[in-house]
MARBA-3410 file (N, C-alpha, C, O; in Angstrom, 1 decimal):
155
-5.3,-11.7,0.2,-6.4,-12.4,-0.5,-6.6,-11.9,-1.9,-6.8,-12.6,-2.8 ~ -6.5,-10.6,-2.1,-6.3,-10.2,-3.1,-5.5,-10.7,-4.2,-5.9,-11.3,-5.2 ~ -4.5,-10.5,-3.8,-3.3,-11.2,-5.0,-3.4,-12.4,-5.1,-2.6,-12.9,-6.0 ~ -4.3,-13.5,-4.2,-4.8,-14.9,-4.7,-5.3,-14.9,-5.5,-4.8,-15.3,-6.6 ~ -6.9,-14.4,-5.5,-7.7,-14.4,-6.2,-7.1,-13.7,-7.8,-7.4,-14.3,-8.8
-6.3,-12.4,-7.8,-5.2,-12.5,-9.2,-5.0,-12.9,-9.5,-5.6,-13.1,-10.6 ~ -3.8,-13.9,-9.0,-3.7,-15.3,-9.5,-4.5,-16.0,-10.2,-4.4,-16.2,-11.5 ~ -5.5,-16.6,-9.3,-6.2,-17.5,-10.0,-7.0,-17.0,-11.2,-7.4,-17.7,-12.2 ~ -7.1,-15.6,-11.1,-8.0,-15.7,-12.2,-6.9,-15.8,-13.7,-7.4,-16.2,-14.7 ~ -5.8,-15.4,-13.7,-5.0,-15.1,-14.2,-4.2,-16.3,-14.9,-3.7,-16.4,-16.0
-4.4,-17.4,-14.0,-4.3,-18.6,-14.6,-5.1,-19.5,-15.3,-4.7,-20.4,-16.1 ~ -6.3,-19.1,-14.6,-7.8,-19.8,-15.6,-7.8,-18.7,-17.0,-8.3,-19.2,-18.0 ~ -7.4,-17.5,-17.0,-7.5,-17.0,-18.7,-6.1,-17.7,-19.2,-6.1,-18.1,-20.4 ~ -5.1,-17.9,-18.4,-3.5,-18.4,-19.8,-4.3,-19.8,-20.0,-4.2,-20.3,-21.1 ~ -4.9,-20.4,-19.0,-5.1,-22.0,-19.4,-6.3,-22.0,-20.4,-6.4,-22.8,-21.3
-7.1,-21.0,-20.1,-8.2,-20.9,-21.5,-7.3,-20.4,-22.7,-7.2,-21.0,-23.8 ~ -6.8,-19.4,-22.4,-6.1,-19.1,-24.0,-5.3,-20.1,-24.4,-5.3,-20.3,-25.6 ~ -4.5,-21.0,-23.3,-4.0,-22.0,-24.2,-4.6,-22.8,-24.9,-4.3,-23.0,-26.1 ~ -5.6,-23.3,-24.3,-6.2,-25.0,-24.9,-6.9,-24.2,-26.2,-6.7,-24.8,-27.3 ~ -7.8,-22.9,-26.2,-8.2,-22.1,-27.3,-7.1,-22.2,-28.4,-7.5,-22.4,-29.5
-5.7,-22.0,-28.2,-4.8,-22.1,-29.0,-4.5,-23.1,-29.9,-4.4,-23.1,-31.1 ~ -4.3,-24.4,-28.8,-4.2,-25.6,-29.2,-5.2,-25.8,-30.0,-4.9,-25.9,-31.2 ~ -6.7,-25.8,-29.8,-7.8,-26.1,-30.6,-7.2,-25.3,-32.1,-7.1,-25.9,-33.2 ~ -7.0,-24.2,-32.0,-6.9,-23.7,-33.7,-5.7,-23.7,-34.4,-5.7,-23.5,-35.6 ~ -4.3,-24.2,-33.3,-3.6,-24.8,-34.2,-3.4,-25.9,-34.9,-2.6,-26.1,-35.8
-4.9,-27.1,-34.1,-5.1,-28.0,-35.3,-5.5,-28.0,-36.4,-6.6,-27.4,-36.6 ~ -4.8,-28.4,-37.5,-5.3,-28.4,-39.1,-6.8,-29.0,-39.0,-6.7,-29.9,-38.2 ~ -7.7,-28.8,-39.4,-8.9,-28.4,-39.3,-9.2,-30.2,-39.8,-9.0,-30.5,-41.0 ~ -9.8,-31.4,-39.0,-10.1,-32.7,-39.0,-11.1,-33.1,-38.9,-11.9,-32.6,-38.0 ~ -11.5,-34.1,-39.9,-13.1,-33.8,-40.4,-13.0,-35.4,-38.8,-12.2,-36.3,-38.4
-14.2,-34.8,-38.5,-14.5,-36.0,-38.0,-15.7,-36.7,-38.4,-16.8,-36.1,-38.7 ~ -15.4,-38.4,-38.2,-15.7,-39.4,-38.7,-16.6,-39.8,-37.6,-16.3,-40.0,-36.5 ~ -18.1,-39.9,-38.2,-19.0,-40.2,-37.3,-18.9,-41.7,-36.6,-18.5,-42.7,-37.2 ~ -19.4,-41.3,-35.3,-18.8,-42.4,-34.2,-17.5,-42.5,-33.7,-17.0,-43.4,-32.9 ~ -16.9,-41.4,-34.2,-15.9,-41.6,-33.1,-15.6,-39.6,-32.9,-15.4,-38.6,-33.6
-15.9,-40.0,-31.8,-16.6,-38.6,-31.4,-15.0,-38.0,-30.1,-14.9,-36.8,-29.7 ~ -13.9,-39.1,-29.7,-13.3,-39.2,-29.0,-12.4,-38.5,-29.8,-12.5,-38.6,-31.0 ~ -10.7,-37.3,-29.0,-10.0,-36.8,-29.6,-8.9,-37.5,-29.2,-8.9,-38.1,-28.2 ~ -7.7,-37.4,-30.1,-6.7,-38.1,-30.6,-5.4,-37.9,-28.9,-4.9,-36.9,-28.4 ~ -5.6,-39.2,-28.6,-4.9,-39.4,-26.9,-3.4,-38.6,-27.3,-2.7,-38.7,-28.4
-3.2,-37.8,-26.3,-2.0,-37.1,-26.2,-1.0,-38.2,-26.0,-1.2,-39.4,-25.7 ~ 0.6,-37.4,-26.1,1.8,-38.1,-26.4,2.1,-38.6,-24.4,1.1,-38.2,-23.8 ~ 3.0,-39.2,-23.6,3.0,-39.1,-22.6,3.7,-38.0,-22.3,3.4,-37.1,-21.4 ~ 4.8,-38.1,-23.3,5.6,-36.9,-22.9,5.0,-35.5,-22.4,5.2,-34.7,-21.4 ~ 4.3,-35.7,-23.4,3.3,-34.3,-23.1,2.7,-34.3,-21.9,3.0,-33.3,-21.2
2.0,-35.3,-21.4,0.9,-35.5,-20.3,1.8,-35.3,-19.1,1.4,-34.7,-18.1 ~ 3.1,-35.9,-19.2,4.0,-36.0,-18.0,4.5,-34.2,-17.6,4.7,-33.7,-16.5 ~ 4.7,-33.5,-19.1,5.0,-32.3,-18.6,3.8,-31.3,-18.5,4.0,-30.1,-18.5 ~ 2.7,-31.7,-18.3,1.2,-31.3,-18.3,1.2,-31.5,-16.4,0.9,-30.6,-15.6 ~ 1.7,-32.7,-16.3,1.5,-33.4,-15.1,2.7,-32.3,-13.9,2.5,-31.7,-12.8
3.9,-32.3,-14.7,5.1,-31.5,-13.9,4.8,-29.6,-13.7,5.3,-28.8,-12.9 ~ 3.9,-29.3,-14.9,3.8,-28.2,-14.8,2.3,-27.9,-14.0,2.2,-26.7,-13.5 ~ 1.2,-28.9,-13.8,0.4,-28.5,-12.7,0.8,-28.7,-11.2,0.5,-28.1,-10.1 ~ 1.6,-29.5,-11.4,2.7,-29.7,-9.6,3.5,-28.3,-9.5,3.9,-28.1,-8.4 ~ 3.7,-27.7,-10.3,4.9,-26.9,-10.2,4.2,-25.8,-9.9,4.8,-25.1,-9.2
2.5,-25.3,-10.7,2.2,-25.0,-10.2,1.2,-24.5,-8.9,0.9,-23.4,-8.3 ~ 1.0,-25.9,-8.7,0.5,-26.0,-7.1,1.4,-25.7,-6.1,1.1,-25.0,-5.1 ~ 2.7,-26.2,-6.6,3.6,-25.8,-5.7,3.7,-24.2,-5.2,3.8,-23.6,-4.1 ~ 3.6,-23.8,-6.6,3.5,-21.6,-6.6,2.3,-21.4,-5.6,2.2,-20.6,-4.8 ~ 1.8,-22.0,-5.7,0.4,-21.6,-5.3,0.2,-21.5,-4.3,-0.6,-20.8,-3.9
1.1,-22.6,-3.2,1.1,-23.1,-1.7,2.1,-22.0,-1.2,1.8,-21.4,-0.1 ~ 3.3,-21.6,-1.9,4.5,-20.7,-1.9,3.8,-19.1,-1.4,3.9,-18.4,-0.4 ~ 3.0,-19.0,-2.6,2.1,-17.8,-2.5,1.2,-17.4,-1.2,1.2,-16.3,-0.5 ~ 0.8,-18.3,-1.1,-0.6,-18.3,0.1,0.3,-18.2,1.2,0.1,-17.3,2.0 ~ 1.5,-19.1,1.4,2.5,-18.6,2.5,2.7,-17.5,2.9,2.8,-17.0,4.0
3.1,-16.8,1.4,4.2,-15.5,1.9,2.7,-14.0,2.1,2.5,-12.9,2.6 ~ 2.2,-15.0,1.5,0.5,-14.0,1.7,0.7,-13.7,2.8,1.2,-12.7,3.2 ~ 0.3,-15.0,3.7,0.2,-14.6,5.4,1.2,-14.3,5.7,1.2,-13.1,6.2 ~ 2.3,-14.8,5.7,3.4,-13.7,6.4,3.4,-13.1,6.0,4.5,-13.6,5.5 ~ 3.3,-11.7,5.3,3.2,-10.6,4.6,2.0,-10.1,5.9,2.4,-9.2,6.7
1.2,-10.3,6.0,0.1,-10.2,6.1,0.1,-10.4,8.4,-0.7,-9.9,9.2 ~ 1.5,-11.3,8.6,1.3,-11.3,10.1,2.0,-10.2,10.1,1.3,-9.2,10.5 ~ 3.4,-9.8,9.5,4.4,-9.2,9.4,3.2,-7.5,9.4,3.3,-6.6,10.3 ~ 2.1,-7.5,8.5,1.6,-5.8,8.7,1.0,-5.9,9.3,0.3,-4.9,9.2 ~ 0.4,-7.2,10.7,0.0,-6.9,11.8,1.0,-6.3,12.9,0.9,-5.3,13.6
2.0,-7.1,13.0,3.1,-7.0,14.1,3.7,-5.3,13.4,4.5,-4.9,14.2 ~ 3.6,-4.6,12.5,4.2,-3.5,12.0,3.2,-2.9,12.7,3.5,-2.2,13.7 ~ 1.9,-3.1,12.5,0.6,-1.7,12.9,0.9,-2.3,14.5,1.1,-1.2,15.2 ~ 1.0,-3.1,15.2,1.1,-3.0,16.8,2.1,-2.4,17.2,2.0,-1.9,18.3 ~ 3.2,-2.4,16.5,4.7,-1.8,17.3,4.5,-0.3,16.4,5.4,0.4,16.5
3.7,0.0,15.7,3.5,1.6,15.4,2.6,1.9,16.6,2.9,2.9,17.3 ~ 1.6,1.2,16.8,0.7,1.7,17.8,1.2,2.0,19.2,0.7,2.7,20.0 ~ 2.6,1.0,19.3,2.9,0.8,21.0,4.1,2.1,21.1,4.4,2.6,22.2 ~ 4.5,2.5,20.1,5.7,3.4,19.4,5.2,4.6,19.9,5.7,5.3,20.8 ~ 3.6,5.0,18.9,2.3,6.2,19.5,2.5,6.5,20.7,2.9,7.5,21.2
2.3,5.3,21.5,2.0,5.1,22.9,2.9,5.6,23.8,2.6,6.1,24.9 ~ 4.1,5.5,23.5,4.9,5.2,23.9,5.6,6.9,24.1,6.0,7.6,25.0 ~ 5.5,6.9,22.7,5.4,8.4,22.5,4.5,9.5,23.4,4.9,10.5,24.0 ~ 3.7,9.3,23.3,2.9,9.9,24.2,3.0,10.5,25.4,2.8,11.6,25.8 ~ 3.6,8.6,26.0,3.9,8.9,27.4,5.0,9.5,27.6,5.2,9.9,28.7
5.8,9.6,26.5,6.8,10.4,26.9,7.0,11.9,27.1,7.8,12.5,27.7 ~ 6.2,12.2,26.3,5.7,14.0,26.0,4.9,14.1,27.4,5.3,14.9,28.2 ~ 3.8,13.2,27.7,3.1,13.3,29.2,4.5,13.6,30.1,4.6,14.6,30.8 ~ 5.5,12.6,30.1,5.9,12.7,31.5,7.2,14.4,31.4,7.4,15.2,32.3 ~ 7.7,14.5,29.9,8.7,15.8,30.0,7.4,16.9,30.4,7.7,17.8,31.1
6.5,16.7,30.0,5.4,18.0,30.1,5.3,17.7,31.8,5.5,18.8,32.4 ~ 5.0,16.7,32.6,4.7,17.0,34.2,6.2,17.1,34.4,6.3,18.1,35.1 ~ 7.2,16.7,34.2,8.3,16.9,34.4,9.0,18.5,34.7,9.8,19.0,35.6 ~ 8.2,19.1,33.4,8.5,20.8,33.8,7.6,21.4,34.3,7.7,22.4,34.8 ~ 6.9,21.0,34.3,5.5,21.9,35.3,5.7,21.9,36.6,5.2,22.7,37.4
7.0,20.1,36.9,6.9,20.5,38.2,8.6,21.2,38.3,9.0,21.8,39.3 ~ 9.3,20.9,37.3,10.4,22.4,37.7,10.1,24.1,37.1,10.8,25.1,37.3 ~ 9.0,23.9,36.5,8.4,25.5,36.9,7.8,25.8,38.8,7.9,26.9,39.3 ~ 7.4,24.8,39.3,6.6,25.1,40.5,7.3,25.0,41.0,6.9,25.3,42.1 ~ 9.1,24.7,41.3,9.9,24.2,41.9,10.3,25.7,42.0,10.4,26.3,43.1
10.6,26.2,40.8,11.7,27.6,40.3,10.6,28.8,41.1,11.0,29.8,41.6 ~ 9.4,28.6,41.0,8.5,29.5,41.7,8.4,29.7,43.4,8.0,30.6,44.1 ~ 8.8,28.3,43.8,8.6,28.0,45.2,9.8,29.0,45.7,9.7,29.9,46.7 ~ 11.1,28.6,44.7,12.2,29.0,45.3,12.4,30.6,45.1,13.1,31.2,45.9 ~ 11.8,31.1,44.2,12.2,32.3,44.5,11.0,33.1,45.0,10.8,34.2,44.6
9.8,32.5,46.0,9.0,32.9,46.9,9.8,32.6,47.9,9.8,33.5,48.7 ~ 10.4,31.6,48.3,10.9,31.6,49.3,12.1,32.5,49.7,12.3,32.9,50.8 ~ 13.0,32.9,48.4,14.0,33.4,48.6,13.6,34.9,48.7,14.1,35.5,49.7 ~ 12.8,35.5,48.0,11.5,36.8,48.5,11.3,36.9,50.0,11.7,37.9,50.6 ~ 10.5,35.7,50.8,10.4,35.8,51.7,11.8,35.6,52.5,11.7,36.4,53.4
13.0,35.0,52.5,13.7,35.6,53.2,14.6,36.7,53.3,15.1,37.0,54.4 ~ 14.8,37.2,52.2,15.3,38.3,52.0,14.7,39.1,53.2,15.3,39.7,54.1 ~ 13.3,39.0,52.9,12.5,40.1,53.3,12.5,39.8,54.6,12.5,40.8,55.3 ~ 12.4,38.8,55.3,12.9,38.5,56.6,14.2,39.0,57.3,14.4,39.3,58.4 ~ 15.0,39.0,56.3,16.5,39.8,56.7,16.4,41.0,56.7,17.1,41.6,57.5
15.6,41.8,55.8,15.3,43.1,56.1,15.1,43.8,57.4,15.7,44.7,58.0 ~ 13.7,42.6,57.8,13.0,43.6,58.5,14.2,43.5,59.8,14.6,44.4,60.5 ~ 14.6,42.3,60.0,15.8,41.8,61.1,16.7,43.2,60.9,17.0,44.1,61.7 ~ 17.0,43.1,59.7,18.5,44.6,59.9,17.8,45.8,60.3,18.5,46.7,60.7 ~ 16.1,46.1,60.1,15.8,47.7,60.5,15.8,47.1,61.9,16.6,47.8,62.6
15.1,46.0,62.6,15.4,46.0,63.9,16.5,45.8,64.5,16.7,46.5,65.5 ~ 17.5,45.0,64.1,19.0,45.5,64.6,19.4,46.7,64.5,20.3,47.1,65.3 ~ 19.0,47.6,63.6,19.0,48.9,63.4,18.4,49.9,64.6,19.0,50.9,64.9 ~ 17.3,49.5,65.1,16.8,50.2,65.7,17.1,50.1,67.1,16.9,51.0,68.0 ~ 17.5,49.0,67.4,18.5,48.7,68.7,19.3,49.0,68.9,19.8,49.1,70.0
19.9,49.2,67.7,21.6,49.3,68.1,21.3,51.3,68.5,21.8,52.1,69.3 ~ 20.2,51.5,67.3,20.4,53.0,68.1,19.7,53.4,69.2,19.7,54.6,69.6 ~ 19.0,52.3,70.0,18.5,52.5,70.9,19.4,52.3,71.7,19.2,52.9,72.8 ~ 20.5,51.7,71.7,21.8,51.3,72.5,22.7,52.5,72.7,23.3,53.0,73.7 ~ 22.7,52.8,71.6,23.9,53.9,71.7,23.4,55.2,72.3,24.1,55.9,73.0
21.7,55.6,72.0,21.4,56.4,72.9,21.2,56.3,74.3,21.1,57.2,75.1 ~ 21.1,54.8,74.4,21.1,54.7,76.0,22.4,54.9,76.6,22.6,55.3,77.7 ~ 23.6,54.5,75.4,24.7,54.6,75.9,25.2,56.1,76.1,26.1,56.3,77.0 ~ 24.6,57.2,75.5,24.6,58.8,75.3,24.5,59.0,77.2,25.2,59.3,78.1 ~ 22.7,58.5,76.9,22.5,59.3,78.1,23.3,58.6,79.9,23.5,59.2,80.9
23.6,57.2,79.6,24.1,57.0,80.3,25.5,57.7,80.7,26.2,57.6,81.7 ~ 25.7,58.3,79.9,27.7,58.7,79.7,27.2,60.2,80.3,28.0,60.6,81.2 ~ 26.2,60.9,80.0,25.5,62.6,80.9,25.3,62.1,81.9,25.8,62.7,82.9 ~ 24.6,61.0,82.2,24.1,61.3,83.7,25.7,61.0,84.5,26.0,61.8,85.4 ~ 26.6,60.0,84.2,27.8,59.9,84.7,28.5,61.1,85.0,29.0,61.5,86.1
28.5,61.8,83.8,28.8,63.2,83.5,28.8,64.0,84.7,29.7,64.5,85.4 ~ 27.2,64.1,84.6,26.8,64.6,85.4,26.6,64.8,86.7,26.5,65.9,87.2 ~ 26.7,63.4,87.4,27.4,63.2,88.6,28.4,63.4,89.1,28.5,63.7,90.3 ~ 29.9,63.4,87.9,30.8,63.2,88.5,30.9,64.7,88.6,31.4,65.1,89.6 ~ 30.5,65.4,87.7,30.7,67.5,88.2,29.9,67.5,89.1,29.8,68.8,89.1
29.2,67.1,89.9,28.1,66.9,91.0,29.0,67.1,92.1,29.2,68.0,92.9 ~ 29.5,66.1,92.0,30.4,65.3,93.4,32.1,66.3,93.3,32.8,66.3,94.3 ~ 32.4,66.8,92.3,33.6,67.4,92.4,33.1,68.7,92.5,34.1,69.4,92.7 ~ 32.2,69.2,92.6,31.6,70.4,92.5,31.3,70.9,94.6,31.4,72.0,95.2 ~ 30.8,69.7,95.0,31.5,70.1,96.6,32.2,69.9,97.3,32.3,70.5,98.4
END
């Protein structure tokens, strides 16, 4: 709207400075009372008077066009920046839950792997503690055999 209104004004001062022009480059004509009328232009003139306000009506319709599309063009620019934002956004949201949930994943896993370890532990002190409960059963088992058998060879 701006650069219409430019325009226009810009054309109402060249068209006043012209006809101002014209008026003072007439040699200065006494006029003759009762005829108060000024001297009819040439056609030629009138015809390119005629082709140059078409031509520029034509600018003018040209103008107001490329206005608005100019003008849809930096709507459809500000929505696909806005949807861009958005878009953006959501993408930082989803890498951001994305790692939070392979931090909780890497946490799970090495509580679990803590807790089994530690499950294997305590399994090896008790396989530990059987097996030496075994072998001392196996001790005393092997004296009392022992024992018997010098028992029995003994009478």
């Amino acid at each position: 709207m701006l650069v219409r209104d430019n325009l226009q004004m810009e054309q109402k001062d060249l068209t006043m400075k012209g006809s101002e022009k014209r008026n003072s480059d007439k040699p200065s004509e006494k006029k003759i009372p009762g005829l108060d009328k000024e001297r009819p232009t040439s056609s030629s003139t009138m015809q390119r008077l005629i082709e140059s306000l078409k031509t520029s009506s034509e600018m003018k319709v040209k103008i107001e066009d490329m206005i608005s599309e100019v003008e849809q063009l930096s709507c459809k620019v500000c929505a696909d920046n806005a949807k861009s934002s958005q878009m953006i956004k959501d993408f930082f949201k989803a890498h951001r839950n994305l790692f939070l949930t392979y931090q909780n994943a890497c946490r799970k896993y090495q509580e679990q792997q803590h807790k089994l370890e530690s499950q294997a532990d305590h399994m090896s002190q008790q396989q530990q503690q059987q097996l030496q409960k075994l072998r001392q059963n196996l001790q005393n088992q092997q004296k009392k055999k022992l024992q018997r058998d010098k028992g029995e060879t003994s009478l």
